[in-house]
N, C-alpha and C positions, 0 to 999 in steps of 0.2 A: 344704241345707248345715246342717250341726251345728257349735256352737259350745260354747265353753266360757265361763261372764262372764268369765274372764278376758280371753277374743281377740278378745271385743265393739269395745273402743275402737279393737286395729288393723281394725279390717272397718268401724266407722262415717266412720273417716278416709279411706276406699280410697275414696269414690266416690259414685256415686248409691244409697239406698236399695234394700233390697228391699222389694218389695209387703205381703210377711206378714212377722211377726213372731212367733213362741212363746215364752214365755217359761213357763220349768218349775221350782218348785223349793219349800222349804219353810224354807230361811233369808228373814226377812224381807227382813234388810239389803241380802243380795246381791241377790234377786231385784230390791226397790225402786232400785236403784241401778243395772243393767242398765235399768227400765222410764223412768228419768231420763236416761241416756245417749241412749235411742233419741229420746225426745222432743225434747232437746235437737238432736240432728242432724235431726230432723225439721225441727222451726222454722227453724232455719238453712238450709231446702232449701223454704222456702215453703209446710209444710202450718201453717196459723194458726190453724185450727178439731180442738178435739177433741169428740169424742161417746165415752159411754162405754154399754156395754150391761152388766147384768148375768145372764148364763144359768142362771137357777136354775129351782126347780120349776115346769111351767108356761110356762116362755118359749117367745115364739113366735120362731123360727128364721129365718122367711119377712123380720123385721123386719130382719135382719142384710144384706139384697141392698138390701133399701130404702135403709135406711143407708148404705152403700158405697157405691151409687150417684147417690146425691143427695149434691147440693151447695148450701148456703143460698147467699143473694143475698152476701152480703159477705165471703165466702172461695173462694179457688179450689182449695186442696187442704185436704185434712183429715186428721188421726187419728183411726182407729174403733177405742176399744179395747175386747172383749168381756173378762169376768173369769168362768172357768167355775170354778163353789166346789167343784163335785167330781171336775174333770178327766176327766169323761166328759160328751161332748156327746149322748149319746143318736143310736142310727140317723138319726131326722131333723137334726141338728145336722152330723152328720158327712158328709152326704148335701149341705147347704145349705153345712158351708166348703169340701167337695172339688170343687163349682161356681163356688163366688166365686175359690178359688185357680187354676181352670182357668183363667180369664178375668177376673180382677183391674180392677180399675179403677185409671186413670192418677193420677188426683187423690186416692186415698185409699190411705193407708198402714195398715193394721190390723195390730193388736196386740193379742195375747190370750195370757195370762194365767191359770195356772193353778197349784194344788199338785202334790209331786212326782207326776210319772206313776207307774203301775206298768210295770213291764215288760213287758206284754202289751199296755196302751194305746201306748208310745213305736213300737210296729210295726203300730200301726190307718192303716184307709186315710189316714183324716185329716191323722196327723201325715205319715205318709211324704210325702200330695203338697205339705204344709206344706215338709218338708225337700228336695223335689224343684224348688219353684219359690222360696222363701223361707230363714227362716233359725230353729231349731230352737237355743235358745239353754237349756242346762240347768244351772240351778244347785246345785253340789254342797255338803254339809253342810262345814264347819272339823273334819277328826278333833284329838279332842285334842294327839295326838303332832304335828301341822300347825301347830298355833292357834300359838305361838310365834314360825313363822316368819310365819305372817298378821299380829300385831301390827308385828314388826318391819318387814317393806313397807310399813303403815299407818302408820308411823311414820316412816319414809324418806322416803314422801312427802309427807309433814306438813315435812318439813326438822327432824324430832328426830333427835338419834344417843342412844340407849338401851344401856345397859351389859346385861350377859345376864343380869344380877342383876335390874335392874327391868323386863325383859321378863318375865320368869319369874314376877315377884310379880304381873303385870298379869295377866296368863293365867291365874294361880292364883287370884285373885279372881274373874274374870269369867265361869270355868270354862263356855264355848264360847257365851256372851250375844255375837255380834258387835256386836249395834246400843249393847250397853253398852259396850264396846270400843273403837268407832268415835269414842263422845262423850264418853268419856275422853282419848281421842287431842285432838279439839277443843280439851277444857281446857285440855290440855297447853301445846298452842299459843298459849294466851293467857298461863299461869302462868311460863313457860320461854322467858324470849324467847332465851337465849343457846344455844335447841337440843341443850342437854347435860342428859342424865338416869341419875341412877344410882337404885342399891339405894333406900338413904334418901327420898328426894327421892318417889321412884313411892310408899313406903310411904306418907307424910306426907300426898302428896295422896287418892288412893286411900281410905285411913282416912275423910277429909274428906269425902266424897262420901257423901250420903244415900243413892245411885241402890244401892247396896248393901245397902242394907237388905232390893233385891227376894230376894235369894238368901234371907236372914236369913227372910223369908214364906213361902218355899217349902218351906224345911227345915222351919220349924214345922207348914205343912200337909200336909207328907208322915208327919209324924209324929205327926198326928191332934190335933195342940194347939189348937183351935176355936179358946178364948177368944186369946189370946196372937196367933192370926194374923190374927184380925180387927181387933185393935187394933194389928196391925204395917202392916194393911193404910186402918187409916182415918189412921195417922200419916201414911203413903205421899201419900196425897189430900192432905192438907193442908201439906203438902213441897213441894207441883205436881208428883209424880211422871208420869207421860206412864201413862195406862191402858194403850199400847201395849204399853208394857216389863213391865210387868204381865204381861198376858196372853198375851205371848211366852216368859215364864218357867215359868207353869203350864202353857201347851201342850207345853212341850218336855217338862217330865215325864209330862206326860200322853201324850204319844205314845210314851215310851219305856217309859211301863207298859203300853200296849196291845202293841208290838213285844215284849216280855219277855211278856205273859201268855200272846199267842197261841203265841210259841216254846212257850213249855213246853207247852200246852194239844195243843202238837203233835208232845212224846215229848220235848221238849229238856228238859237239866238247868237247873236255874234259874241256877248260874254261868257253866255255856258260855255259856244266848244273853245274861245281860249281861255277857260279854267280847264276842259278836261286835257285839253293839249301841255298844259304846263307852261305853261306861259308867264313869266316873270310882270308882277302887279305894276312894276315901273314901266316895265314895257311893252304895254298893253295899247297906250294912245298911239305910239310908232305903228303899232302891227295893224291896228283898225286904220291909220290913216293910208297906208299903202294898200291895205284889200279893198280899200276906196279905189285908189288912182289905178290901181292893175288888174285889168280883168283876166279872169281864170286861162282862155288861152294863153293868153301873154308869160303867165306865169309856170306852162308847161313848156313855152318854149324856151324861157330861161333856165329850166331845169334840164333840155337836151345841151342847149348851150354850156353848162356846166359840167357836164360829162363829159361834154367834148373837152374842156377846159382837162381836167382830168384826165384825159389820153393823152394830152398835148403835155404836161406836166413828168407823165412818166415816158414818152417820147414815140410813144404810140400812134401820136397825130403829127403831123408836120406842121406847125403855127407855133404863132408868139402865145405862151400864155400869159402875159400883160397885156397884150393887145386886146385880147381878147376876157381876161376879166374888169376892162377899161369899157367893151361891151356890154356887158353884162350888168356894172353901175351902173350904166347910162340905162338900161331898161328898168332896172331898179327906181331910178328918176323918173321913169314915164317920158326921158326924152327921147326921140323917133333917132333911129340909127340903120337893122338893117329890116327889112321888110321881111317877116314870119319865113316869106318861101324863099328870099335870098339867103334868110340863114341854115335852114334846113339845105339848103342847097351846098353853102359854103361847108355846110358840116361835112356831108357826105362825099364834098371833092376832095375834102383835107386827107 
């Protein structure tokens, strides 16, 4: 079965669990929020024990039947959730889930966790028997021309009624950040008890909100302004800005420089692929000025830098992650820090 996050909650409500779970996608928010739904129904259905795997270089496969099939002494059923960082389990991997999902275990519920497929992966044997006995859950990006009506549902259900005016302004600040989005909404709910918001009111609060300043770093670091985004970014720290929201903001430009470099690299005009990308019209001259100053390696190695940033965040890696999305600006700038094989180096000792 394939799903949409949307059609998760009526399918967790319907009944008994499925065995597998996939979860696909590269919005944080949604994805986390699907991976909280299912646990939720989970526990509620007697699995009380989670184990988590993580399938990166080097993992052994064989661990994942162990797991599934074992049960500790003080629980009877379990979550096994594997988190594959590059969405390709490798031959052995794909060989080891298209066995476990033949023949499943009663007491364990596995979930696994993934960025978005590509196209070619979403028709591997894996997922197919994933979708043939399970459920194939993918989550799709907010297109700008969407995001509008996603606030205003987010806000429905919140019990706000929002005028189209401060819909409008909230979107245009948050320009496609869902998890900034989400915890704007939060506020909301605490600042607005009488559920009514207009134009004014959204701008006032909005303003108020440091969590904006993330945008304020990006546009600096796209624009190659070193000094000015490193002291936007150690203001950030000392705010308690969440390192998440951080590095959800530079990934997302960072991926849409890689999706715009390789277009072009591959006969596309540099404004067709960022219209087909989606690409916000104000921020068009940012995005062409940095796929100027950074050439395409440069820009793969920021994006292993980033995941590392990401292991380090949920403590998977042993590093500052300040220190190192302080890194990651500075190649944003185009100014020299560490050299391509020092950082791959540095990644893999961490």
């Amino acid at each position: 079965m394939r799903l949409k996050t949307e059609q998760l909650a009526s399918h967790l409500s319907q009944g008994p669990l499925a065995p597998v779970y996939l979860i696909s996608g590269e919005e944080p928010l949604l994805v986390q929020e699907a991976i909280d739904a299912i646990r939720r129904a989970a526990r509620s259905q007697g699995y009380t024990e989670r184990e988590q795997l993580h399938a990166e270089t080097g993992f052994d496969w064989n661990v994942v039947l162990t797991e599934a099939n074992s049960l500790s002494l003080f629980s009877e059923k379990k979550i096994l959730e594997i988190r594959i960082p590059t969405g390709k389990p490798g031959d052995k991997g794909s060989k080891i889930l298209q066995e476990y999902v033949a023949n499943p275990s009663i007491d364990t519920l596995m979930l696994i966790i993934t960025p978005k497929l590509e196209s070619a992966t979403t028709r591997s044997k894996w997922v197919k028997a994933i979708e043939s006995q399970g459920v194939f859950i993918q989550s799709w990006p907010v297109l700008p021309n969407q995001l509008p009506r996603w606030i205003n549902q987010r806000l429905q259900q919140a019990g706000i009624h929002a005028s189209s005016q401060a819909i409008s302004i909230l979107a245009d600040r948050v320009e496609g950040n869902l998890l900034a989005a989400a915890q704007e909404i939060e506020k909301l709910k605490l600042l607005i008890p009488d559920g009514e918001v207009d134009g004014d009111t959204m701008s006032t609060i909005v303003a108020d909100s440091a969590r904006f300043n993330v945008f304020s770093l990006v546009d600096k670091a796209m624009e190659g302004e070193a000094q000015s985004a490193c002291r936007t970014l150690r203001g950030l720290r000392d705010e308690g800005t969440e390192a998440t929201i951080i590095l959800w903001a530079l990934t997302r430009e960072l991926r849409t420089l890689i999706k715009a470099s390789d277009a072009v690299a591959g006969g596309d005009h540099l404004d067709w692929a960022l219209k087909n990308i989606g690409v916000w019209e104000k921020r068009k001259p940012l995005v062409k000025n940095a796929i100027k100053r950074l050439p395409p390696n440069q820009l793969k190695h920021m994006l292993r830098l980033a995941g590392g940033i990401d292991r380090a965040i949920k403590g998977m890696r042993k590093a500052s992650p300040w220190d190192d999305l302080t890194t990651l600006i500075l190649m944003f700038c185009g100014t020299p820090t560490l050299h391509p094989q020092n950082l791959r180096l540095a990644l893999q000792e961490s």
